[in-house]
DRENKETOR-730171 format. One record per atom (N, C-alpha, C, O): residue in one letter; x, y, z. Coordinates in steps of 0.2 Angstrom, whole numbers, plus 5000, padded with zeros to 4 digits. Atoms other than C-alpha are relative to their C-alpha. Last residue first. Layout:
BEGIN
AXYZ
...
END
This chain:
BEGIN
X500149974993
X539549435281
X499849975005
X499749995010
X499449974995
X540149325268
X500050025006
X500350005011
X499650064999
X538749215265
X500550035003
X500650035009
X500250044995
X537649385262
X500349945003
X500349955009
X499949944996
X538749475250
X499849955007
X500249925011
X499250014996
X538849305241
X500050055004
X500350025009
X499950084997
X536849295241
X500849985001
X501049945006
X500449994994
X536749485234
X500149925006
X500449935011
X499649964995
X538049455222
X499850025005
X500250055009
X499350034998
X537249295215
X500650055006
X500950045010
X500250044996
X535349385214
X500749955003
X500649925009
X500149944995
X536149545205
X499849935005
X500249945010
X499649985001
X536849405190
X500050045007
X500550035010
X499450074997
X535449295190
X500650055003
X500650045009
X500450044995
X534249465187
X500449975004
X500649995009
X500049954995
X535549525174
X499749975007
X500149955011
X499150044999
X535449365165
X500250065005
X500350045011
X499649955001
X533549395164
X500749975004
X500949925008
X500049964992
X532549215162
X500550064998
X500950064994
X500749964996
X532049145147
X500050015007
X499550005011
X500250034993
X533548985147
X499450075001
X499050075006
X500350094999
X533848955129
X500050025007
X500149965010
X500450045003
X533549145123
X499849945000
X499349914998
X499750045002
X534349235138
X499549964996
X499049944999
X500150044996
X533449415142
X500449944995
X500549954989
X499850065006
X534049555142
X499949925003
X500249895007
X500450025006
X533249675153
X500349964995
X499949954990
X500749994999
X534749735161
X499650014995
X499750044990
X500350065001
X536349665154
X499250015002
X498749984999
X499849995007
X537349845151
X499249924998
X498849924994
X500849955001
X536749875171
X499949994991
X499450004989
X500650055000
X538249725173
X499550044998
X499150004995
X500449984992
X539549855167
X499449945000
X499149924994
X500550054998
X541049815154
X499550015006
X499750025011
X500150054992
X542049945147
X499349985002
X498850015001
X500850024999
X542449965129
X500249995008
X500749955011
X500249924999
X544350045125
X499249985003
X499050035006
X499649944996
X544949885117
X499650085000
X499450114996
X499349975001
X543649775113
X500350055002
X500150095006
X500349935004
X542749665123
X500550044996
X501150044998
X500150025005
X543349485128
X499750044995
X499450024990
X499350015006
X544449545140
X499649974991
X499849964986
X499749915002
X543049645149
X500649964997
X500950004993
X500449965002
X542049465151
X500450084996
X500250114991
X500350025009
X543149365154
X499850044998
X500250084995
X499550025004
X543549475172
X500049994992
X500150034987
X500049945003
X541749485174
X500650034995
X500650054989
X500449975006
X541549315172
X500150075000
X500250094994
X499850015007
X542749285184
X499950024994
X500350034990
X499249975001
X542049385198
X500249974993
X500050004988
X500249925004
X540349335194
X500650015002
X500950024997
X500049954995
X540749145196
X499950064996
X500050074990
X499549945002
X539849025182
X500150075009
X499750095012
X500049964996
X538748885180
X500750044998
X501250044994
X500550054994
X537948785168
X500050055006
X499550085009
X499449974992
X538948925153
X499549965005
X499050005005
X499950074999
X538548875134
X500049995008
X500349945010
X500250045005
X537849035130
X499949915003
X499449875003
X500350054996
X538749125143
X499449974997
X499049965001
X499750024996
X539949195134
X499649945005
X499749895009
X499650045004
X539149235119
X500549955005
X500749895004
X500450075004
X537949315128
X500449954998
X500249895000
X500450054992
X539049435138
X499749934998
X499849885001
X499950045000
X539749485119
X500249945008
X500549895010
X500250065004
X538149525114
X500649965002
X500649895001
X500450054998
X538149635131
X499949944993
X499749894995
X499850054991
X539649705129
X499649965000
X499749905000
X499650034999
X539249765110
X500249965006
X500449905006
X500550075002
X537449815114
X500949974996
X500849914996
X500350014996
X538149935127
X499949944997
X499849895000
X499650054997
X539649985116
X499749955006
X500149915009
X500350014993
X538450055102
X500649945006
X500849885004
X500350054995
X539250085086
X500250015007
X500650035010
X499749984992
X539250265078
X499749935002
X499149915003
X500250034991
X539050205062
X500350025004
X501050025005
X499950054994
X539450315044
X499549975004
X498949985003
X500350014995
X539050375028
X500349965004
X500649915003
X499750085000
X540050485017
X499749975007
X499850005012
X500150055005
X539350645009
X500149925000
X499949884996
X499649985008
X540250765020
X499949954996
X500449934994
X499649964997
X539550655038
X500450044990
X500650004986
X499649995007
X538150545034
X500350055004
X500150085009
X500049934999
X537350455050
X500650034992
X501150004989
X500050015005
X536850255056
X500150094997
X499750135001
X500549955002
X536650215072
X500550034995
X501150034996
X499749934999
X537750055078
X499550044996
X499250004992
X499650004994
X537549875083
X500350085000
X500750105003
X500250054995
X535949815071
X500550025006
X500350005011
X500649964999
X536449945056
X499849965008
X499850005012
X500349934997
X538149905057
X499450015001
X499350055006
X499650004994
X537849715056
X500050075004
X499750085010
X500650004996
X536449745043
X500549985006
X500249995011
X500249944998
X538049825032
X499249995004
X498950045005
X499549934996
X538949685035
X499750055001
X499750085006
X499950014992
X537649585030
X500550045005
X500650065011
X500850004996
X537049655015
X500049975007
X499649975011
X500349934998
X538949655008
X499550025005
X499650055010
X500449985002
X538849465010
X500250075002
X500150085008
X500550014998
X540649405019
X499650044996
X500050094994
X500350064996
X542449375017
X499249975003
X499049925006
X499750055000
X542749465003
X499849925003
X499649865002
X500750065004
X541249595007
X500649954995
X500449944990
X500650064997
X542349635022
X499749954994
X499749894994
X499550064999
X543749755014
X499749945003
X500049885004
X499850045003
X542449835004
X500649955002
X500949914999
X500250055004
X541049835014
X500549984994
X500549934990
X500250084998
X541949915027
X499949954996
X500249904995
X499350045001
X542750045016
X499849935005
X500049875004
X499750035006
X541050095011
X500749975000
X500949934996
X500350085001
X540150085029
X500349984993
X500449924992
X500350005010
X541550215035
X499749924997
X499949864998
X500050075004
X541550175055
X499850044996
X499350074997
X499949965008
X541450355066
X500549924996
X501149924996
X500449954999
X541050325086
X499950034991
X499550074988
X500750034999
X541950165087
X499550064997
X499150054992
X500449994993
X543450285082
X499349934998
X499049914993
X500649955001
X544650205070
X499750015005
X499749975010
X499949934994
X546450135071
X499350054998
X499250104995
X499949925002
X546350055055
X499950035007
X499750095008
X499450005003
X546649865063
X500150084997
X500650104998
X499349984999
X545649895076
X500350014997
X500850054998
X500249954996
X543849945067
X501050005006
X501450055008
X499849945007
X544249795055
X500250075003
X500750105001
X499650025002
X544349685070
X500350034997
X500950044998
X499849974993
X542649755078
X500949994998
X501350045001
X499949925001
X541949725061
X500550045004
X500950095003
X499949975007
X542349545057
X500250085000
X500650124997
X499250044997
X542049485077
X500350034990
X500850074990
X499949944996
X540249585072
X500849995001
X501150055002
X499849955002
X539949475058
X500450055005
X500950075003
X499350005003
X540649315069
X500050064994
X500550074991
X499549994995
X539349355082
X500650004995
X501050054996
X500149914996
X537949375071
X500750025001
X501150074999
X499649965005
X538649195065
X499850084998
X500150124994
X499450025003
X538249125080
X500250034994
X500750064995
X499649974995
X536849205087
X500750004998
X501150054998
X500050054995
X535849135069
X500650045005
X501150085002
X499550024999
X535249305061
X500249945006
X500049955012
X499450014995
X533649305059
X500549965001
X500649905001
X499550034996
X532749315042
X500150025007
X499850075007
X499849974995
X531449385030
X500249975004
X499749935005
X500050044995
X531449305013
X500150055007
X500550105006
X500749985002
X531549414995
X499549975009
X499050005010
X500350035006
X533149364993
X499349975002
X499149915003
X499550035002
X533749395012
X499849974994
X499649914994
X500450025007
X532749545019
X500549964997
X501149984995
X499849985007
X533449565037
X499449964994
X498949924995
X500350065006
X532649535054
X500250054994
X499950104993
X499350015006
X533549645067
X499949964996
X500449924996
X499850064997
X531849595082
X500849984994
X501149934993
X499750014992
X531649775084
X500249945001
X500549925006
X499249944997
X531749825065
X500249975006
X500849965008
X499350025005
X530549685061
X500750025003
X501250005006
X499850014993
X529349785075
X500749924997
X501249895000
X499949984993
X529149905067
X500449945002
X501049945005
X499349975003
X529049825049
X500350035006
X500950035006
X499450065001
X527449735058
X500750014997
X501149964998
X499950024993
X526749895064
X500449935001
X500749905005
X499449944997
X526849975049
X500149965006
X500649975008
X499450025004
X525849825040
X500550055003
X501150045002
X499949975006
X524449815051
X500850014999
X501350005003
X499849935000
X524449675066
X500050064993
X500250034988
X500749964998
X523749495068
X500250075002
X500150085008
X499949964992
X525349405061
X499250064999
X499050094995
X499950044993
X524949265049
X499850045007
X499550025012
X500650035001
X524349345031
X500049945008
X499749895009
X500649974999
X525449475034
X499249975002
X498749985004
X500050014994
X526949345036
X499350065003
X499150065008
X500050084995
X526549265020
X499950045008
X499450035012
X500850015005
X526449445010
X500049955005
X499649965010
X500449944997
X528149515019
X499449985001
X499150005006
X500149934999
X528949345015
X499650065002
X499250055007
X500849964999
X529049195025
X500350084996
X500850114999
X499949955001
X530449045025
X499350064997
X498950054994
X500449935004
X530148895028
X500350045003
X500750045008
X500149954993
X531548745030
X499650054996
X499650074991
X500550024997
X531248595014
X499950095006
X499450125005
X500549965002
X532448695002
X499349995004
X498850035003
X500650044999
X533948645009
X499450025001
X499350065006
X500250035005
X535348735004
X499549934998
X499549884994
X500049975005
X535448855015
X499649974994
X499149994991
X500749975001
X535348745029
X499850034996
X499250024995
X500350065003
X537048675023
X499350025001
X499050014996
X500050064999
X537948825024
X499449974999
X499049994996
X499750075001
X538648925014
X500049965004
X500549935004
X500050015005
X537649085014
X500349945000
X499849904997
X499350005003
X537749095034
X499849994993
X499349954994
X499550034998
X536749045046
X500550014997
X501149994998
X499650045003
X534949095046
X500750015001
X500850035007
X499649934996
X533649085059
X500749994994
X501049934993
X499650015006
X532348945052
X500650075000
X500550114996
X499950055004
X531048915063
X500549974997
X500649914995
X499550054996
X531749075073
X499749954997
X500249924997
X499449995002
X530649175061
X500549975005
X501049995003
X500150025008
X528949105064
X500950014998
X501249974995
X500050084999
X529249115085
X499949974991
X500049914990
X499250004996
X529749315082
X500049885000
X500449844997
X499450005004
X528349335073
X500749985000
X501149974996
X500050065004
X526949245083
X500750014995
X501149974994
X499350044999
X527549375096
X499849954997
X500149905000
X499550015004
X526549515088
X500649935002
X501249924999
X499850084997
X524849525092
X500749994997
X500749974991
X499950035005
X524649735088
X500349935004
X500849935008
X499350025001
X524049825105
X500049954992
X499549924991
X499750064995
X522149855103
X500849994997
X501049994991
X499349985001
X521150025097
X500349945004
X500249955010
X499649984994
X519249945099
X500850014997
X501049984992
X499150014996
X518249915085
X500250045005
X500050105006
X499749924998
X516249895083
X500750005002
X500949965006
X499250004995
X515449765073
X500350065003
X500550125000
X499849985006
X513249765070
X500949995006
X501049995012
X499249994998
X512049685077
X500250034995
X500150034989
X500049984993
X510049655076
X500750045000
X500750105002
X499650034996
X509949665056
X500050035007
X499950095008
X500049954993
X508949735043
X500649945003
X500849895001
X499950054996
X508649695022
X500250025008
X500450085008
X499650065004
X508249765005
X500149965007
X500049905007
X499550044996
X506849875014
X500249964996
X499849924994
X500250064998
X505649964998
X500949985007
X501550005007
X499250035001
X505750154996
X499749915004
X499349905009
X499850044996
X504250274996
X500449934996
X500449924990
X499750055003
X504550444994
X499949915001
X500349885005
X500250095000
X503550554997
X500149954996
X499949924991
X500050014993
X503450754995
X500149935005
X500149935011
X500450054995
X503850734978
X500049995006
X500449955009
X500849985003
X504650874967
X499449965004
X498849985005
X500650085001
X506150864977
X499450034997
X499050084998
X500850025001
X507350994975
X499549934999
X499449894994
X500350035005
X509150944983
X499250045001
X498950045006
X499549985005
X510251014996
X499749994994
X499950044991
X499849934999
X509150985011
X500350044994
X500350114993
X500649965003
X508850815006
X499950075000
X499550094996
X500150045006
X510650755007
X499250064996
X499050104992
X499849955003
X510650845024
X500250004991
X500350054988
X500349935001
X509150745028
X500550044997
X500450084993
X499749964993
X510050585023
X499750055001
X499550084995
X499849925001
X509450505006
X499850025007
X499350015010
X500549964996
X509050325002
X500450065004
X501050055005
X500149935002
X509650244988
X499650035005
X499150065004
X499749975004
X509550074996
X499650044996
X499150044993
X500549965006
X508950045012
X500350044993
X500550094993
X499650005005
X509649915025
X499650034992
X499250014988
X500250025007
X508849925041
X500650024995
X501150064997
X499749965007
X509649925058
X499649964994
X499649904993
X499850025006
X508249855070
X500250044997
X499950094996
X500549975007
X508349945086
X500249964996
X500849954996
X500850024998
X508849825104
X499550064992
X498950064990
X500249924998
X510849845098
X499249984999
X499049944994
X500750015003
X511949695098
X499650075002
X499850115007
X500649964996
X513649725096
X499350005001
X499050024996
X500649995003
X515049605089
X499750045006
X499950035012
X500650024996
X516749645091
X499450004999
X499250054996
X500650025005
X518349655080
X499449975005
X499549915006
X500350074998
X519949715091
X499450024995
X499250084993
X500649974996
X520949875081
X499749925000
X499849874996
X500150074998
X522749865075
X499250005004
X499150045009
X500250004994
X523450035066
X499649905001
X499549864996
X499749994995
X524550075052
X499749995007
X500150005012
X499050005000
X524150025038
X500250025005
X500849995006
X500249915007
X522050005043
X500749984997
X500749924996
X499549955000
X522049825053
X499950054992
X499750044986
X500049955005
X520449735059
X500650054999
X500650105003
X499849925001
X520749605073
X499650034991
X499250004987
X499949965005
X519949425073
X500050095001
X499650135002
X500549955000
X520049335090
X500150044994
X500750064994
X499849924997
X521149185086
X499350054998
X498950044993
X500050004992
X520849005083
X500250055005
X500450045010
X500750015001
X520149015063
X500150005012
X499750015016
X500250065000
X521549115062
X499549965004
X499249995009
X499950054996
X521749295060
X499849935000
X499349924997
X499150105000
X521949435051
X499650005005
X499450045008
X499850014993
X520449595045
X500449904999
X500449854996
X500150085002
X520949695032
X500049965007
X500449965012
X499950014994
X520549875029
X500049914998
X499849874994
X500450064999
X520949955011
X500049975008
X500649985010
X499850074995
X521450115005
X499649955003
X499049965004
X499850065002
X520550214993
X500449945003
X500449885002
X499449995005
X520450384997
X500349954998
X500949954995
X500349955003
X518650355006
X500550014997
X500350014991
X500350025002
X519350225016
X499750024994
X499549984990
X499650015002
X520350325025
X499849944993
X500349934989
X499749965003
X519150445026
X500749984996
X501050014992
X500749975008
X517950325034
X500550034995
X500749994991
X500150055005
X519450255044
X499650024995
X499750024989
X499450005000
X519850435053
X500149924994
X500549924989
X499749955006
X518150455056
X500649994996
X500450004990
X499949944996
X517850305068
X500150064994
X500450054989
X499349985001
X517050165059
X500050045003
X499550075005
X499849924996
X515750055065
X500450014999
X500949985001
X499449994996
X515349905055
X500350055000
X500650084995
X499949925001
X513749835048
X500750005004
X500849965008
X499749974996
X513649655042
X500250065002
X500650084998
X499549935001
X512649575029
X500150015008
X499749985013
X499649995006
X511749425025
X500550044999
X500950044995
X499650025001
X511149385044
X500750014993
X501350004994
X499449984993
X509549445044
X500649955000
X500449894999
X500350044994
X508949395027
X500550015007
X501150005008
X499549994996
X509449515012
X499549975005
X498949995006
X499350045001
X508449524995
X500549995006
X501050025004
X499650014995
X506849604999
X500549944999
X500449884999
X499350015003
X505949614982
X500550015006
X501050045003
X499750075002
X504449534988
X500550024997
X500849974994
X500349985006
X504249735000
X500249884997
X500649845000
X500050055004
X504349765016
X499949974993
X499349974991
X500250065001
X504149945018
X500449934996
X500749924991
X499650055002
X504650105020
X499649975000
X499149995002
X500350064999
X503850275018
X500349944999
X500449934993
X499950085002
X505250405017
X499349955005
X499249945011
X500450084996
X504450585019
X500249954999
X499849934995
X500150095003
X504850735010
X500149965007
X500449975012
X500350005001
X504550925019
X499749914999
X499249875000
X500049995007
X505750935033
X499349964996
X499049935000
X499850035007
X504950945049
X500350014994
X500050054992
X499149984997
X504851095063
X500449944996
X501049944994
X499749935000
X503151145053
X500949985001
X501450014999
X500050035008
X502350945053
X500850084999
X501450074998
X500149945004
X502450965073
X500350004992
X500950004991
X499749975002
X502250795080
X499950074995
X499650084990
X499749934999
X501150735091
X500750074998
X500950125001
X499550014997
X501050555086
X500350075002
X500950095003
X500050044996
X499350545081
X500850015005
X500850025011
X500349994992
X499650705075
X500049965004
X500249975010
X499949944996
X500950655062
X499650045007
X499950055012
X499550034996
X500050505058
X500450045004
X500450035010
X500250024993
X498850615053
X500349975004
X500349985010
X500049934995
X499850725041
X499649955007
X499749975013
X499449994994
X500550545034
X499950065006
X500250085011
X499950044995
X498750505030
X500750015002
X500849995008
X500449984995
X498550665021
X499849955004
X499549965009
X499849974996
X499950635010
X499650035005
X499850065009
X500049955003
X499550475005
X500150065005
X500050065011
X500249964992
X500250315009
X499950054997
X500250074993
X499749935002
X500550194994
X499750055005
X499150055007
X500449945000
X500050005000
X500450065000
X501050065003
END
């Protein structure tokens, strides 16, 4: 049935409303047999302005997760939880249907419109701003930590390997926030592949640079990345040398020519590691001794170097151990 203009002004009374403080057109809806949409078909979802807009110049939202994870929704740069809502009014679904300010803009020749329901729904999704789930990354990329161009793992094509696109399609975070957090775990681009370097052969770039760095009498504070790579990249990938520096020293052009200021904090401590790696037990005296000889010249060793670091086959702070040994010799002593 077509409703006429003298039954909506009644409706209007019944319902106490002032026709005057109204726009003039009128959507009458209705049920109709071309109703294509059965609750459930569709999904409505709440965006914050800042999506609409993003959304609106053409970028794309996407939501990850597997079938045994809470599904996120990520922009490019942000991580939002995916929640269903129920709300006590039926959302309808109307197409071509026009907003009052929509109508305010426009002559209408027809006081009355009426417009058929494609389809409604109780709920709809609303996101939350949530941290980016990142520690599957770190656990996909140690599967396969790599080792060196020439060795054997290399050339065994069974071990996986994850590009950008694979591991987007894993980790439940958007894509800035997973190159972030790349950077923080020093995963290289290796032919197309992203890696971690195996501890061991980290150890023996850096044992390449610190070497190179005495033999020319240079500052820690000022390494040339170009004469590095070219007396290194003999013995080793260019692209690792120069993820060596970027990984142990901050990176800076001085008259055209780029340098590293490396870090003597994350050198003592890798080569703290290195040391106790293998190590059951161990005195803190001693160790510290080893320890300051096995840095290089001019570097001094401090236990605060080790805080928050944590050891990867025992997950526990080495620091910790280390404050908890001299507290308990302190104690015995006295």
């Amino acid at each position: 049935m077509r409703r006429t203009r003298a039954e909506v002004d009644a409706t209007l009374q019944i319902a106490k409303l002032n026709a005057a403080e109204l726009l003039p057109v009128v959507h009458c809806l209705g049920f109709g047999p071309g109703a294509g949409a059965a609750a459930g078909d569709f999904c409505l979802l709440e965006l914050e302005p800042a999506l609409c807009q993003q959304l609106e110049a053409g970028h794309s939202l996407v939501i990850r997760g597997d079938k045994d994870e809470q599904a996120v929704l990520c922009s490019k740069d942000k991580t939002y939880d995916l929640r269903t809502a129920d709300t006590s009014n039926m959302l309808l679904f109307i197409p071509d249907c026009k907003t009052p300010d929509q109508l305010k803009m426009e002559e209408t020749h027809c006081n009355i419109i009426h417009t058929e329901i494609f389809g409604f729904s109780n709920n709809y999704w609303e996101l939350r701003r949530c941290r980016p789930k990142l520690k599957k990354l770190k656990k996909l990329l140690m599967e396969n930590t790599y080792e060196g161009p020439d060795s054997q793992k290399e050339k065994d094509s069974n071990h996986s390997k994850y590009t950008t696109e694979d591991l987007l399609d894993q980790i439940q975070a958007s894509e800035e926030e997973m190159m972030v957090q790349l950077q923080v775990l020093n995963a290289c681009e290796i032919e197309g592949y992203w890696r971690i370097l195996e501890f061991d052969y980290e150890m023996k770039l850096l044992n390449h640079v610190t070497q190179l760095v005495d033999s020319e009498s240079w500052s820690f504070d000022k390494v040339p990345l170009n004469t590095c790579l070219q007396e290194l990249g003999p013995l080793e990938p260019e692209e690792m040398i120069a993820h060596c520096l970027k990984c142990y020293g901050k990176k800076y052009v001085e008259e055209g020519e780029v340098y590293f200021a490396l870090s003597a904090d994350k050198i003592c401590r890798a080569a703290a590691q290195m040391l106790l790696q293998n190590a059951v037990k161990f005195n803190l005296a001693e160790f510290q001794e080893v320890w300051q000889q096995s840095v290089p010249e001019g570097m001094i060793t401090r236990l605060d170097q080790l805080k928050g670091k944590v050891d990867r086959r025992r997950h526990c702070s080495i620091y910790s151990r280390f404050v908890w040994r001299e507290a308990n010799h302190r104690c015995i002593t006295h």
